[in-house]
C-alpha positions, 0 to 999 in steps of 0.5 A, spaced: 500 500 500 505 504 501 508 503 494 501 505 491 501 511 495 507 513 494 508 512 486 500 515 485 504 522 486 506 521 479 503 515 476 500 519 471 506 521 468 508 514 465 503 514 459 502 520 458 510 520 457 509 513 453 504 518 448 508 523 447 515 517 445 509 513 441 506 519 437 513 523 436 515 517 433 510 516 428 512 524 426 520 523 426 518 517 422 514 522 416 518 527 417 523 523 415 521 520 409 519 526 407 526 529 408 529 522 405 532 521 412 535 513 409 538 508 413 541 505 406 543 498 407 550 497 405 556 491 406 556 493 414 548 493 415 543 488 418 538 491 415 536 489 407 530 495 406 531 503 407 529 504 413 528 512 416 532 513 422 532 519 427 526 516 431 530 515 437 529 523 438 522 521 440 525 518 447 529 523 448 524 529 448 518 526 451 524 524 458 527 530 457 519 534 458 518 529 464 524 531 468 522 537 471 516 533 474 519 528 476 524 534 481 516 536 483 513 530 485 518 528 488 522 523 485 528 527 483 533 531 486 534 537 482 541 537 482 540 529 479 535 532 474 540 537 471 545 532 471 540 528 467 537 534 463 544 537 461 548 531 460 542 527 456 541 534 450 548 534 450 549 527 448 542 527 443 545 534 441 551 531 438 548 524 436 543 529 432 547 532 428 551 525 426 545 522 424 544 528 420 551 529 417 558 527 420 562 528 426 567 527 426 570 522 432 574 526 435 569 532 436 564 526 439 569 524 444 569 530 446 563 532 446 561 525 450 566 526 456 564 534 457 557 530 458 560 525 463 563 530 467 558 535 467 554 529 470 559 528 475 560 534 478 552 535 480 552 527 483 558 529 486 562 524 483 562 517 484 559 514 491 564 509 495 565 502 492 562 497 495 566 490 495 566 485 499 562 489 505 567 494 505 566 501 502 572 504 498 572 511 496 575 513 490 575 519 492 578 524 485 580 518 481 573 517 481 572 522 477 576 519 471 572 512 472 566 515 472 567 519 466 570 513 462 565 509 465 559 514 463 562 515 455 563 507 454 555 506 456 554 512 451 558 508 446 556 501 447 549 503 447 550 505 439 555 499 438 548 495 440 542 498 437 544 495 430 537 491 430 531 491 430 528 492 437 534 490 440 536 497 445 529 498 446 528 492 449 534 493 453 532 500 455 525 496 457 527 491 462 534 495 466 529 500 467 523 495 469 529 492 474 531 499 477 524 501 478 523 494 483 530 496 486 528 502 489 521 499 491 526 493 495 529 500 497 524 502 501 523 508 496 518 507 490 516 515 488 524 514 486 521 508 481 518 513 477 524 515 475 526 508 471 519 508 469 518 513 466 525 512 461 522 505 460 515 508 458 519 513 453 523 507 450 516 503 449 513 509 445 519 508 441 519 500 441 512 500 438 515 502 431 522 499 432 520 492 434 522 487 428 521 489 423 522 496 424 519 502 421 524 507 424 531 506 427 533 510 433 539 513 431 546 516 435 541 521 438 537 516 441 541 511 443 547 515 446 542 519 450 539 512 453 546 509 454 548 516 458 542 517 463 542 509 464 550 511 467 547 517 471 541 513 474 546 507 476 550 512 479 545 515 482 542 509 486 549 508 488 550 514 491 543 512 496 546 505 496 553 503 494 551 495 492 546 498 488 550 499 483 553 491 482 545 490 480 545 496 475 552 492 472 547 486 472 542 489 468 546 492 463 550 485 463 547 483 455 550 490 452 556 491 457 559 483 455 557 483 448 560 490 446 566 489 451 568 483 448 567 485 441 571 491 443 578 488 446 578 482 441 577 488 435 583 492 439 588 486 439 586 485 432 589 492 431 581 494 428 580 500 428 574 501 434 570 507 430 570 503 423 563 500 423 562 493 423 557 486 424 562 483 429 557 483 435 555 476 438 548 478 437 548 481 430 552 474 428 546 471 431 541 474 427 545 472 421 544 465 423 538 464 425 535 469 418 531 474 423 532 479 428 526 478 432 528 471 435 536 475 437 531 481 440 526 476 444 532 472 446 535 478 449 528 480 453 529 473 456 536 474 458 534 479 462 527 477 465 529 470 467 536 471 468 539 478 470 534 481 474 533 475 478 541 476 480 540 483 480 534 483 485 539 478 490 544 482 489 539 489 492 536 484 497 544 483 501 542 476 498 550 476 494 555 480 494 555 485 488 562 482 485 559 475 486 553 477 482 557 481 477 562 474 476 556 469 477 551 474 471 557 476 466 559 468 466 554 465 462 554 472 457 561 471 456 560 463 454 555 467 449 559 472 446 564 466 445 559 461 442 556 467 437 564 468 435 563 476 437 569 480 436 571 475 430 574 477 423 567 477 418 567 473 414 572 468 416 567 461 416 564 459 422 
């Protein structure tokens, strides 16, 4: 009861956020055939027809117009909420204009890592570590693990969103698994936070779910990867531990986009050069679809990572016992899906 009372502050927020995603998209998604905004397949696509991009925009709008009512009902910590705000339209802001033209890498970087900071100077950094029941305070170097931290999720993310549904539905299930952690937490109202990111990504994943009719683009999935970072460190910040349930949640994209991303940098592959070395998009070229790739996703999530993650929140195991114990079965994936292989050597 009490969490019914606390979240109905807010609750009405949830479908009008999922309103606005799902209508914008339907806008962006004419806007976009209009202006011949195309996403023409090529030799490292997955997709075979042009497909609009730039919907992810939609996601980015509808949160960014709920976070000052999320600061008024109470959900939000003002300083969190300029955090977000800035951090977020600074990533989708840049995203934007490569989805547009090009950017180059340099100037993205910088861009990414001017974001992370500004995030973390209004957290106030990053909260002490919890291991093994010892809390350990990074202290200034925080603010370099946190920044690097906050850049790589912004990138795996569009390392990631390269089928269909697939960034979506990850957004969908990590915010699901947030929400209930601040419910286990004692504090439901901060659930609507997650939530209401999760109703924005659903809007979208409407038109994006396979086959899609519009693809999320830069703007979107670099916004979804940055404001994931900061919810993390935000909940770490009230519990330490709490941020091993988030690294749980996010397992499926860190460990995919991880592995690819070393095995690419031993190989001496240059890391911003566009590819199709992914486990999951060498899955949906085994199997022909990319629905069962972006439903398998869905299960890991649901009927794996979260269970782990909620015992993890619960004191039930230890954080980086649950991070080893999540990542285990995710990396023997990326390794029976060849992520990081050279393409186009046999299977």
């Amino acid at each position: 009861m009490e969490f019914v009372s606390e979240l109905s502050r807010g609750w009405w927020l949830l479908p009008v956020v999922l309103a606005i995603s799902l209508v914008s998209t339907g806008v962006l998604r004419r806007y976009a055939l209009a202006r011949s905004l195309m996403d023409v397949p090529n030799a490292r696509s997955s997709h075979r027809v042009p497909t609009p991009r730039g919907g992810g925009v939609a996601i980015v709008v509808s949160f960014l117009l709920a976070l000052p009512v999320l600061a008024l009902v109470g959900a939000l910590d003002w300083q969190v909420h300029w955090a977000l705000l800035g951090a977020g339209a600074c990533v989708a802001a840049i995203g934007f204009l490569d989805d547009h033209g090009h950017v180059a890498a340099r100037w993205r970087l910088l861009a990414h890592f001017a974001a992370a900071i500004w995030a973390l100077v209004l957290l106030g950094g990053v909260p002490p570590v919890s291991l093994f029941g010892a809390s350990v305070d990074l202290d200034w170097l925080g603010f370099g693990v946190g920044a690097v931290y906050l850049v790589w999720l912004l990138n795996l993310y569009n390392f990631m969103d390269g089928i269909d549904g697939i960034a979506g539905v990850e957004t969908v299930c990590v915010c699901l698994g947030g929400a209930l952690l601040h419910v286990l937490a004692g504090e439901p109202t901060l659930a609507l936070v997650p939530l209401s990111l999760g109703a924005a990504a659903a809007g979208f994943l409407y038109w994006n779910f396979p086959p899609a009719k519009i693809f999320m683009g830069d703007a979107g999935s670099g916004f979804l990867g940055i404001v994931l970072g900061v919810l993390s460190l935000q909940a770490a910040w009230r519990d330490p531990a709490s941020l091993w349930s988030w690294l749980i949640l996010l397992g499926v994209f860190i460990v995919d986009a991880t592995w690819t991303l070393l095995r690419r940098m031993l190989r001496g592959d240059r890391i911003y050069e566009a590819h199709r070395s992914h486990a999951y998009q060498y899955a949906s070229r085994r199997y022909g679809a990319h629905l069962p790739v972006t439903l398998a996703v869905a299960a890991i999530n649901l009927f794996w990572l979260l269970p782990v993650a909620l015992l993890v929140g619960l004191s039930r195991l230890d954080g980086l016992v649950g991070v080893a114990l999540a990542y285990l079965p995710l990396v023997a994936l990326a390794v029976r899906f060849r992520a990081g292989e050279l393409e186009g050597r046999p299977a």
